[in-house]
Legacy VTK file of the C-alpha trace (Angstrom):
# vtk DataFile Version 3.0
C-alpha trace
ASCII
DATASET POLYDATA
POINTS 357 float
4.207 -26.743 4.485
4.853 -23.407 2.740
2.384 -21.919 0.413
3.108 -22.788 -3.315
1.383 -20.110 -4.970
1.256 -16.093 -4.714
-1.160 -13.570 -6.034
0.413 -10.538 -5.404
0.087 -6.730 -6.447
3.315 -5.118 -6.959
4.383 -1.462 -6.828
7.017 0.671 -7.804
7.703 3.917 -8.320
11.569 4.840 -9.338
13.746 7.730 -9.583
13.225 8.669 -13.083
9.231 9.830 -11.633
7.314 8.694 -14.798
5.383 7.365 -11.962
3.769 4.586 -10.237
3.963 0.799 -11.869
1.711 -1.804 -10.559
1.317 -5.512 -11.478
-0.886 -8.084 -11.095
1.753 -11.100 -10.716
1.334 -14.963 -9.956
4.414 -16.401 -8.306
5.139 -20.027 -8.380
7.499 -22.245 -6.254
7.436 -25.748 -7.379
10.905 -27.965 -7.677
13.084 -25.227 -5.657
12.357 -23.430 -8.531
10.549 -20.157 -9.534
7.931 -19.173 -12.217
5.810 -16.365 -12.537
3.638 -14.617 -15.062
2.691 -11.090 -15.057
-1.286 -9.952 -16.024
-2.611 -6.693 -15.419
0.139 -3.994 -15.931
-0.183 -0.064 -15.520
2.179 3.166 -15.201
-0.376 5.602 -13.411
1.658 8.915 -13.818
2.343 11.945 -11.551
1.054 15.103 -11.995
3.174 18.058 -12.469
2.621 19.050 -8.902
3.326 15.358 -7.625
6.984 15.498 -9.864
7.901 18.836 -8.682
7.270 18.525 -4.997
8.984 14.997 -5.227
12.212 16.172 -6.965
12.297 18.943 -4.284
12.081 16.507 -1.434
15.392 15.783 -1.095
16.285 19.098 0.224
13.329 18.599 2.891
12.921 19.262 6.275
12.529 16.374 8.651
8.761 18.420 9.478
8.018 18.640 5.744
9.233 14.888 4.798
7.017 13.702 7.257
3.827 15.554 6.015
5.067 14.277 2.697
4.860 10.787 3.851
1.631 10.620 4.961
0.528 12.537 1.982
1.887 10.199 -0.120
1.068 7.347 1.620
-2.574 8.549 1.052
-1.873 8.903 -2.484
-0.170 5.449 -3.336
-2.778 3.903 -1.318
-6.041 5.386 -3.410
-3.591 4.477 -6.664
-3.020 0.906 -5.617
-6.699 0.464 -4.505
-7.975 1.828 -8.161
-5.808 -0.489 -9.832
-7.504 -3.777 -7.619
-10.872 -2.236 -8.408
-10.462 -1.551 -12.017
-8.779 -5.160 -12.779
-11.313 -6.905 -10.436
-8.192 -8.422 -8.588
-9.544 -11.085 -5.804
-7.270 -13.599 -3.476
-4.690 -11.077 -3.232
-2.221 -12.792 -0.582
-0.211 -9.037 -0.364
0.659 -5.721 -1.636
4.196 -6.140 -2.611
5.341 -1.802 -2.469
8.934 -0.841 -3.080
7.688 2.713 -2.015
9.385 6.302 -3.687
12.940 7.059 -3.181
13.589 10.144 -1.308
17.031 10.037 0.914
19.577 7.676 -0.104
22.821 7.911 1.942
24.012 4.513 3.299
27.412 5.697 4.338
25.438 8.054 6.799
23.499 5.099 7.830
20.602 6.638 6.565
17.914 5.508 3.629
14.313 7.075 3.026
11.541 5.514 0.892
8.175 7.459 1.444
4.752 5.399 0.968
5.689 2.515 3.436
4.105 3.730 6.440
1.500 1.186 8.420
-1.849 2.818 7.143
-1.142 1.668 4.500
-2.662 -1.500 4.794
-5.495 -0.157 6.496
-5.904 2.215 3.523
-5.641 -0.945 0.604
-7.211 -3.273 2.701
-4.868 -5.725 1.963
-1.751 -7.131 3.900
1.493 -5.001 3.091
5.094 -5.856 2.525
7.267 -2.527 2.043
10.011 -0.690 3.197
12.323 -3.354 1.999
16.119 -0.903 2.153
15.901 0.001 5.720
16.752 -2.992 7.519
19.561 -3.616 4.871
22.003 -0.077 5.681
21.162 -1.087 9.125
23.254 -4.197 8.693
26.213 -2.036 7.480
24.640 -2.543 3.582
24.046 -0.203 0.605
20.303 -0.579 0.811
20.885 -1.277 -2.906
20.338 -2.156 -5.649
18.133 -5.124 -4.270
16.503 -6.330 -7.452
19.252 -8.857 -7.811
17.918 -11.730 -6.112
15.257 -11.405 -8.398
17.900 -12.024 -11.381
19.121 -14.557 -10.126
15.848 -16.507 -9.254
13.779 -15.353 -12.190
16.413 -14.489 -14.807
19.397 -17.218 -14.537
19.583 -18.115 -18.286
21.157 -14.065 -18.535
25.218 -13.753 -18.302
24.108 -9.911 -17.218
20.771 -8.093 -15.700
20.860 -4.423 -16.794
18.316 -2.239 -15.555
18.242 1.201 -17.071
16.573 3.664 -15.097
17.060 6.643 -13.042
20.191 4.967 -12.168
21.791 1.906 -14.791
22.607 -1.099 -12.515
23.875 -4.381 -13.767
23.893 -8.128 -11.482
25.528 -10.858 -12.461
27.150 -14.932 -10.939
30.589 -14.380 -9.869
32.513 -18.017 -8.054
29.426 -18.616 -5.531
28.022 -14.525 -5.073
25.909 -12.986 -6.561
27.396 -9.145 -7.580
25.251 -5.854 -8.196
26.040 -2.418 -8.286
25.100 0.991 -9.649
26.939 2.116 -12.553
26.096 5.327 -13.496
23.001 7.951 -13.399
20.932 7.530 -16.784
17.049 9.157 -17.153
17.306 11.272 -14.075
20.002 13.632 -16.368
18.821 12.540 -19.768
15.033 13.981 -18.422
16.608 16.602 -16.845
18.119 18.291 -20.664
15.070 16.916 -22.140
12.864 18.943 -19.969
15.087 22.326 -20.504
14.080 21.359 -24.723
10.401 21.056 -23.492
10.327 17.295 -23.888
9.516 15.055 -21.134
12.088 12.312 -22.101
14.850 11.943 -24.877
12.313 9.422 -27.088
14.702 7.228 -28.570
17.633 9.151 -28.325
16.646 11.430 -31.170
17.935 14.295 -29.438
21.251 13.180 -28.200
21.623 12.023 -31.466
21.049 15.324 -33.078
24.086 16.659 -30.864
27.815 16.471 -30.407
30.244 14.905 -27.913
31.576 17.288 -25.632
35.156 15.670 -25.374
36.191 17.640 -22.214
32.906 17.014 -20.370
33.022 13.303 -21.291
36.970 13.518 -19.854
35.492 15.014 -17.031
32.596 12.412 -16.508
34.324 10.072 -16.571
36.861 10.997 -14.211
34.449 11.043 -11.193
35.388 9.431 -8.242
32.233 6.967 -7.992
33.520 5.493 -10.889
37.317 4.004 -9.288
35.331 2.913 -5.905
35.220 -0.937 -5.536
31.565 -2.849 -5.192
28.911 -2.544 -3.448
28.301 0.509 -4.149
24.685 2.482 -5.302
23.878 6.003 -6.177
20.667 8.437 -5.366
19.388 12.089 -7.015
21.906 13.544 -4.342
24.994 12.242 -6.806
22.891 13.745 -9.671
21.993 16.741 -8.157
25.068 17.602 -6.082
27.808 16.415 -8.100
26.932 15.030 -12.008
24.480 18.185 -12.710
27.062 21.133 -11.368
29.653 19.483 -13.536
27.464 19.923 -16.612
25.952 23.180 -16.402
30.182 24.625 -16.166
29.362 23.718 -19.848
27.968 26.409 -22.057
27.057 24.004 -24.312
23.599 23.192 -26.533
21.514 20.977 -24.279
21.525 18.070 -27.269
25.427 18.215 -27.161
24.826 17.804 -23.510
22.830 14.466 -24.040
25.022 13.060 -26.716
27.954 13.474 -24.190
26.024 11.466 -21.569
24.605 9.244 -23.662
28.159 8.362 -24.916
29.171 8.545 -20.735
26.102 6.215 -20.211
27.341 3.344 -23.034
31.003 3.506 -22.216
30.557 2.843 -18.146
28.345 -0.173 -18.958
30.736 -1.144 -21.604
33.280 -0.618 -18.913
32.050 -3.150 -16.536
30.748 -5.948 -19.226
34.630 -5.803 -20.422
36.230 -6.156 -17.203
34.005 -9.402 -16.115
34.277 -10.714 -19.306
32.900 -9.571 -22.902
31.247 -12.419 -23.936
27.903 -13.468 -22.749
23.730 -12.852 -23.124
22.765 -9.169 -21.406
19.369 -8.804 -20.747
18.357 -5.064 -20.617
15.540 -3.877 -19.159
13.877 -0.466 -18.029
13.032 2.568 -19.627
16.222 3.147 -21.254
15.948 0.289 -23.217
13.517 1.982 -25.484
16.334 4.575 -26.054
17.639 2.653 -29.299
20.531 5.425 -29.516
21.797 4.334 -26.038
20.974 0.693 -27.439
22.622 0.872 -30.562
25.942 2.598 -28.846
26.386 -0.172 -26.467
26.252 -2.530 -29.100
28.651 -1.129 -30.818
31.124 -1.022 -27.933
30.070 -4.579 -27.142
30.363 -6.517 -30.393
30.508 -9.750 -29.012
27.830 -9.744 -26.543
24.219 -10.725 -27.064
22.002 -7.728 -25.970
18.611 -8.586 -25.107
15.423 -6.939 -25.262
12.482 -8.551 -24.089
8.805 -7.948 -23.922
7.392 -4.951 -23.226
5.560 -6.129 -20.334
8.693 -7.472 -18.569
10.868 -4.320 -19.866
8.410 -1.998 -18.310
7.552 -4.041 -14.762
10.687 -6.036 -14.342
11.487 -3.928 -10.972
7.823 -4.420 -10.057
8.029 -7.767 -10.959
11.036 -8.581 -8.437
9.595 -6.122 -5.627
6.728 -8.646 -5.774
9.352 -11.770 -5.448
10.866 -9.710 -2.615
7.173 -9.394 -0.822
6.810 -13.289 -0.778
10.004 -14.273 0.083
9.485 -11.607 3.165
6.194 -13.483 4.000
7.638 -17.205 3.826
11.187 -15.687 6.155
13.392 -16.553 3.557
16.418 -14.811 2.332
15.424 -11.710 0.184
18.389 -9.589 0.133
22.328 -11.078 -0.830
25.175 -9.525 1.676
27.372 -10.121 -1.384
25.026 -7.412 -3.371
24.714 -4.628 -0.960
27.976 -5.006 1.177
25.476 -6.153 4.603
27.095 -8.031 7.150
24.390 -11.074 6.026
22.202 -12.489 3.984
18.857 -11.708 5.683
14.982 -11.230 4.527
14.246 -7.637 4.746
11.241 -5.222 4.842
7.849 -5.204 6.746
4.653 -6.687 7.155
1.742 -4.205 8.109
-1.555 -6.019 8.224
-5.316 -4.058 7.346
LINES 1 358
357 0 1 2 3 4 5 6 7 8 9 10 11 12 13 14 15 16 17 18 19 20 21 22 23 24 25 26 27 28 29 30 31 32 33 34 35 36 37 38 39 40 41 42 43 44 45 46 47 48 49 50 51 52 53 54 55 56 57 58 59 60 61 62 63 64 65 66 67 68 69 70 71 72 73 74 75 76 77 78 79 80 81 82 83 84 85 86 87 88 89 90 91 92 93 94 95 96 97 98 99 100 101 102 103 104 105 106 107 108 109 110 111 112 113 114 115 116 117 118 119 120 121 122 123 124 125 126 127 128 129 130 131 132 133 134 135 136 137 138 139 140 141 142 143 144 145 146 147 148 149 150 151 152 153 154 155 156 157 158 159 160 161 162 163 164 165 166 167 168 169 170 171 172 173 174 175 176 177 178 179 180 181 182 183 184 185 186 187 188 189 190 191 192 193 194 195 196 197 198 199 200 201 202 203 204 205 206 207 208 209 210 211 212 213 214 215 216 217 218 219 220 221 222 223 224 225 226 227 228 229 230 231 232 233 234 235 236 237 238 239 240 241 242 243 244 245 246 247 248 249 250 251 252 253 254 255 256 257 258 259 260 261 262 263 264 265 266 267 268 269 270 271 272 273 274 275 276 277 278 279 280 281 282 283 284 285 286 287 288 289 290 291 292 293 294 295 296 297 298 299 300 301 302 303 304 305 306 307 308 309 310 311 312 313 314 315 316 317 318 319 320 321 322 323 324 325 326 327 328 329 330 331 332 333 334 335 336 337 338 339 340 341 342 343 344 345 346 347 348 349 350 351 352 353 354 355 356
């Protein structure tokens, strides 16, 4: 008989590097059904020299992203150890570690999260599930997004799950699948013109809201080809970095006008999808951006008839943690974590790996 109840630590750390989440969660299976509550909760940050050298990475060397694996294996390991020692966390049945994007480029056949190599479970102590995207492009699948599952086993009383992130990505019940995709790039450019007016992040959207819509750079946004390619599909920093970011800066433009045109870009692509599946419905947002009440307030203007949710701050914060740590114990009891109809994989299958202390 399969074990009922989990104690797990989950970790995340996404594209947007505010830095590491963890969470102390309790998973229960009881009915065919799953519950879970999250307790101890923490964003441990990066320092300067962490977020520079990781948004660097992706131009890396195969010599220097290895150094910088083990490095930051070291690193995550001594975080997620602190966290167990300051929250007196005992029984833990796993580490649950999603790991820090680096490389994304399925359609190469290639994905690369740092953090998820064997030591460290040796390191924490503690049994390890990790590295949950490689197995996935493997299969012929995006790798991506892989929170969905999650949504559908934690979250089914939501028409839509919207994550807004680095990256916005939205899941939802279509006939018998379960869909997901990436829509568009969100906090990895809103940062990036907050940062050149020396804030860390667009709080609330005051700044974008301060600006003007750039009508030709909106045109131009949203003529990108990403946009007219048919599901599965998911983004990484090299979409940002290569194609959204050169497209910008052929603007000589203020860099608040430059947030109030993606801000606008941001609310319009989501608004976008929720249209074409069907307006009507409850939209549970979750993620940083949701405490951008601009962005907010935008989409629910475009979307008048649909119910958008915000929930707890707790579950807005750790949501991604929350399913990385659904995706752990699913990997421990072999069953299915990852939907072919999500990521475009020629199954269903139960990805990632198990390293034990």
């Amino acid at each position: 008989m399969k074990q009922e109840n989990y104690n797990v630590v989950a970790v995340m750390s996404g594209t947007s590097l505010d830095g590491v989440d963890l969470a102390h969660v309790s998973l229960t299976h009881n009915d065919a059904k799953w519950a879970f509550k999250i307790g101890a909760a923490v964003t441990v940050p990066y320092t300067v020299a962490w977020v520079e050298r990781l948004k660097l990475a992706v131009d890396f060397s195969p010599e220097q992203l290895e150094s910088l694996n083990k490095e930051y294996t070291l690193l995550l390991s001594g975080i997620i150890s602190s966290f167990i020692e300051e929250h007196k966390l005992a029984g833990i049945d796993a580490v649950c570690s999603h790991g820090h994007t680096i490389q994304h480029r399925p359609q190469e056949g290639f994905t690369l999260q740092i953090g998820n190599l064997p030591e460290i479970a040796t390191l924490t102590g503690h049994k390890t599930v990790c590295d949950f995207r490689v197995q996935d492009v493997e299969l012929g699948g995006q790798g991506a997004p892989l929170v969905p599952i999650g949504d559908r086993l934690l979250f089914s009383e939501y028409t839509y799950c919207l994550n807004l992130g680095g990256f916005s990505n939205i899941s939802f019940e279509e006939g018998m699948n379960r869909i997901a995709f990436d829509i568009c790039p969100v906090n990895t450019v809103l940062n990036y013109y907050a940062n050149k007016l020396g804030r860390d992040y667009d709080d609330g959207g005051t700044l974008a809201a301060s600006g003007k819509i750039i009508t030709e750079l909106l045109k131009a946004l949203d003529a990108l080809e990403f946009y007219s390619l048919p599901y599965p599909k998911s983004l990484g920093f090299e979409f940002v970095k290569e194609v959204v970011l050169p497209l910008m800066e052929k603007y000589n433009a203020p860099a608040e006008d430059k947030l109030r045109s993606f801000t606008e870009h941001i609310a319009m692509r989501i608004a976008e999808v929720i249209r074409e599946k069907g307006e009507n419905g409850r939209l549970l947002v979750t993620g940083g951006g949701a405490y951008n009440s601009f962005l907010i307030n935008r989409m629910k203007q475009l979307l008048p008839t649909s119910f958008i949710y915000l929930p707890d701050d707790t579950t807005i914060q750790y949501k991604e943690a929350l399913i990385f740590a659904l995706l752990g114990v699913l990997k421990l009891r072999d069953e299915v974590n990852v939907l072919g109809s999500v990521t475009g994989a020629a199954t269903d299958h139960s990805s990632g790996r198990i390293y034990l202390p």
